[in-house]
N, C-alpha and C positions, 0 to 999 in steps of 0.2 A: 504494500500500500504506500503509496506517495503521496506526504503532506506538504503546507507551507507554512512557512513562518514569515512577513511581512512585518517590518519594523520603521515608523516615520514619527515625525515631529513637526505640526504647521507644514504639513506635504500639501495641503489643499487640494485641488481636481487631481497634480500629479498621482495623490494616491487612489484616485477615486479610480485615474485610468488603470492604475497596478488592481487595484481589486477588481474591474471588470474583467483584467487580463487571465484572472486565474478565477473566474468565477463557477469553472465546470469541476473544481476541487472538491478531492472526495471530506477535506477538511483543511481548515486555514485557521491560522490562527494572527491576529496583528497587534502589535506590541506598541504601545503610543508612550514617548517618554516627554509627557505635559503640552501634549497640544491645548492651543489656546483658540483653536478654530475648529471646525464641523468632521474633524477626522473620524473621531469614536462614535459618533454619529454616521458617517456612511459607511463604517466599519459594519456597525451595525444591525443597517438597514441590509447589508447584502448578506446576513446569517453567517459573517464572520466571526467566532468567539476573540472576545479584545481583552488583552491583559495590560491594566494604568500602571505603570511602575512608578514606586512608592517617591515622592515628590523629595523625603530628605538624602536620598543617596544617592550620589552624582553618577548623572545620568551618562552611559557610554552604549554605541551601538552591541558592543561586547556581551554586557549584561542585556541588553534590547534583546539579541537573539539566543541568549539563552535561557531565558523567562518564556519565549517564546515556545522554543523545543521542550520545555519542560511540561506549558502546556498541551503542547499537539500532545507528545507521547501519555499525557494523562489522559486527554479527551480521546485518541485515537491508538492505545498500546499495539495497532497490529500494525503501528507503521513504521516500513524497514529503510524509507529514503525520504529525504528531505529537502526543500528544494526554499533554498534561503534567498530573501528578495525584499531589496531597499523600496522604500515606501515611493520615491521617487522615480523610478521605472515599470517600465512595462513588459512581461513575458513575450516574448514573439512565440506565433504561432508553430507549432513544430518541435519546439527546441525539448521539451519534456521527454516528447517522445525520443528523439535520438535521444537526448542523454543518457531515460532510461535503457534504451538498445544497449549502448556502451558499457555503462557501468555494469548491465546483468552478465556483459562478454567476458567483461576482464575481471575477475576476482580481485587482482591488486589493487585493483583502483579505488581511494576513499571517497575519493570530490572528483568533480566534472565541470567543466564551468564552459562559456563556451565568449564568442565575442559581444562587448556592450558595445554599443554604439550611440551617441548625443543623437536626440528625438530633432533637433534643430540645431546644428553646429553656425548655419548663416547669421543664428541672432547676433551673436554677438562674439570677437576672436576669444574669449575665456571660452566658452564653449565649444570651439574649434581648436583649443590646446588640452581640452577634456578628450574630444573624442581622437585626439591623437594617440592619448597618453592611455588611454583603454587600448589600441591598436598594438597588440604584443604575442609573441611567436607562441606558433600552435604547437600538441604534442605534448609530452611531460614537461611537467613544471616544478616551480618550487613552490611555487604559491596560489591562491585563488584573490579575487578581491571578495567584495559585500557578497555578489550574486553566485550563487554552486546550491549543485545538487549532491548533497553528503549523504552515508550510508549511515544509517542511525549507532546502528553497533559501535564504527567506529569513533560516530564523535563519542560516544559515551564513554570509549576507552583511552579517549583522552581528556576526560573529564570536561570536552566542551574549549570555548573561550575563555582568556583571559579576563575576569569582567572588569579589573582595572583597569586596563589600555586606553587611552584616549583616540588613539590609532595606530594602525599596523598589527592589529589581534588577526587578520588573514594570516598572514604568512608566520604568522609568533604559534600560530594552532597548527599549522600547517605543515612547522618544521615538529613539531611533536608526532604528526602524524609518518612523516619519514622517517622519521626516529624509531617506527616500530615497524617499519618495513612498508607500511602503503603506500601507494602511488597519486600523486595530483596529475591532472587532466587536463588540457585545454583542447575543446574540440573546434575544427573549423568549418564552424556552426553562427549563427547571431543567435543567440543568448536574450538580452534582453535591452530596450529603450531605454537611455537615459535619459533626464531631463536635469542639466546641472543648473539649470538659472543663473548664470553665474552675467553678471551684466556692467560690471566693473571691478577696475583695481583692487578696490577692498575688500569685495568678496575673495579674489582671488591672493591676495596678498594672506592674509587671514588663514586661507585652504595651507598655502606655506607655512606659515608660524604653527598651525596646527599638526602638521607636518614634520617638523622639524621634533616639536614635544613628542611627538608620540615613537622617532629615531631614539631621543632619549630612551626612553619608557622602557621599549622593548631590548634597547639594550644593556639595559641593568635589570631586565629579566632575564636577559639570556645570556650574561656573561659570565658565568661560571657554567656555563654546560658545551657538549662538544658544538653545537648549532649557534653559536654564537652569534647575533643577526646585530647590521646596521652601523657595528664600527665604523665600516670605512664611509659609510653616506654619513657619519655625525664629521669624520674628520675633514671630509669633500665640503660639506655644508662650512663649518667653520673657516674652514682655507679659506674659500671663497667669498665667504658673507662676513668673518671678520679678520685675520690674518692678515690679510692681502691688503685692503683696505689702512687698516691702522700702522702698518708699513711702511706704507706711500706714502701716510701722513708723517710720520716719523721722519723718514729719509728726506720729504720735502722740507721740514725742519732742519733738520739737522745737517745736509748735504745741500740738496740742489730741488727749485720748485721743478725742475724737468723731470724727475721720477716720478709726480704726477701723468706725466704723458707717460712715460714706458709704463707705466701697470694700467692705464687704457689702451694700449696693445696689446699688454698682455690677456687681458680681458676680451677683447677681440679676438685674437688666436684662439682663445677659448670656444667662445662664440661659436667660430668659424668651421673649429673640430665638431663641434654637436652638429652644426649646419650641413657636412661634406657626409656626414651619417645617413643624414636624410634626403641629400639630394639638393646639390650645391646650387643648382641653377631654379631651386623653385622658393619662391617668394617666401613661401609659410616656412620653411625649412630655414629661415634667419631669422625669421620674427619667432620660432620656435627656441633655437639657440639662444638667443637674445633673453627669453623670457626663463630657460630655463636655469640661464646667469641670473641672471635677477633673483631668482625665486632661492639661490642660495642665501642670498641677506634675507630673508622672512626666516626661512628654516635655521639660520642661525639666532635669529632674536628666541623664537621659539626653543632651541637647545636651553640658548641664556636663561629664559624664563625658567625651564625645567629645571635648571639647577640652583636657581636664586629659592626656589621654591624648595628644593631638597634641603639645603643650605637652612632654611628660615624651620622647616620641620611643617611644613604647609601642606594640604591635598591638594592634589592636582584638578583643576577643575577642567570642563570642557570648555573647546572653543566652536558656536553655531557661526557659519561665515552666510548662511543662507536665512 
């Protein structure tokens, strides 16, 4: 039997269009962590059972989906696969089925996921660096994102999610699941609609800081075990977002203002190497580069945060950019 767990916050229609998308389910279940608009409400109305998670414990999609699965497999104990889905997208037609095909083929396989794609990447270019940044190699993985269809047995035998994680609990669950020998999946397949709203800097800016905290997170979860995840993206994030920067500043003191110019070459070069990955002579492929420089200083304010936060003996709190 294959259930779902749907998890959103203020998704408005996006979620309305995710619950119509999986409406021929033999059971669903949607996890609202303090909407303040009509979600629990069309949750509802479509004979979805809704689980409100508890308003004083900080809210993380981590603990979203495991409140979740906790209630399918109560409401529905004969269910063997799961099929986990952000409030914000929408199932495409088809994909259940292959995934189930797959997953019943391969015994090793724990999770399946298959490709997201932005429901409108033309709105606006943040959502045209979203549905980039979904676009990633088919075949075994190391990781899944929000969207997979998991084998019940096995998340249980990993006890699930991290429900701390503010983010990066995919692949932080996903290296436990290798760990005991199962296989992650990416089929080349579309999976499911995204809808990132993302329609300025801040939103996006914000996605990075958030981003960056949760490199932290997971890597002082996973650093004393042989999977140690996110080292080198905390020490890439800081190079670039502050290293380099308070450098330049430094040498233009102390030496010459022209070491301003050479670390915007070298930032360029930078650029350039991301750009020539993607395809040198096409436009989005430098505004990609470009933004994906950039978004090292968000992910670094966010590292900073996380550890002024350790530092202070402070919870981590979430960060909503939408």
């Amino acid at each position: 039997m294959i259930g779902y767990v749907v998890i959103g916050r203020n998704e408005g229609q996006r979620l309305v269009r995710c619950l119509d998308s999986i409406r021929h389910a033999h059971c669903a279940v949607y996890v609202d962590s303090g909407s303040t608009d009509a979600s629990v409400a069309e949750a509802q109305a479509r004979g979805v059972h809704v689980v409100a998670l508890d308003l004083s414990v900080p809210f993380t999609a981590a603990r979203a989906r495991n409140a979740g699965f906790s209630e399918l497999t109560a409401k529905a104990p004969a269910t063997t696969l799961v099929q986990f889905v952000d409030g914000d997208c929408e199932v495409v037609d088809g994909w259940i089925e292959d995934a189930v095909a797959f997953i019943r083929d391969n015994d090793g396989v724990a999770v399946v996921c298959g490709r997201r794609r932005e429901i409108s990447p033309e709105t606006s270019f943040y959502n045209r660096l979203c549905d980039l940044e979904w676009n990633t190699p088919i075949g075994e993985a190391s990781a899944c994102g929000g969207d997979a269809l998991i084998r019940v047995d096995a998340f249980k035998g990993v006890d699930g999610y991290d429900a701390r994680l503010i983010a990066g609990e995919e692949p932080e669950m996903c290296a436990r699941l290798r760990a005991q020998g199962w296989k992650i999946w990416r089929l080349d397949a579309d999976m499911t609609l995204h809808d990132a709203a993302m329609l300025d800097v801040r939103q996006w800016w914000l996605r990075g800081v958030r981003t960056g905290l949760g490199y932290l997170q997971v890597w002082r979860t996973t650093r004393n075990r042989p999977f140690q995840l996110y080292f080198r993206e905390i020490l890439s994030s800081l190079f670039w977002g502050s290293a380099v920067p308070v450098a330049a500043v430094a040498l233009a003191i102390l030496i010459s203002p022209l070491s301003l110019v050479l670390t915007l070459l070298v930032y360029c070069v930078q650029i350039a190497r991301i750009a020539f990955r993607r395809g040198v002579f096409v436009r989005l492929s430098w505004q990609y580069g470009f933004f994906m420089v950039l978004a090292k200083f968000a992910e670094s304010q966010g590292i900073w945060r996380g550890l002024r936060k350790i530092r202070n003996g402070s919870s981590q709190s979430n960060i909503f950019y939408k």
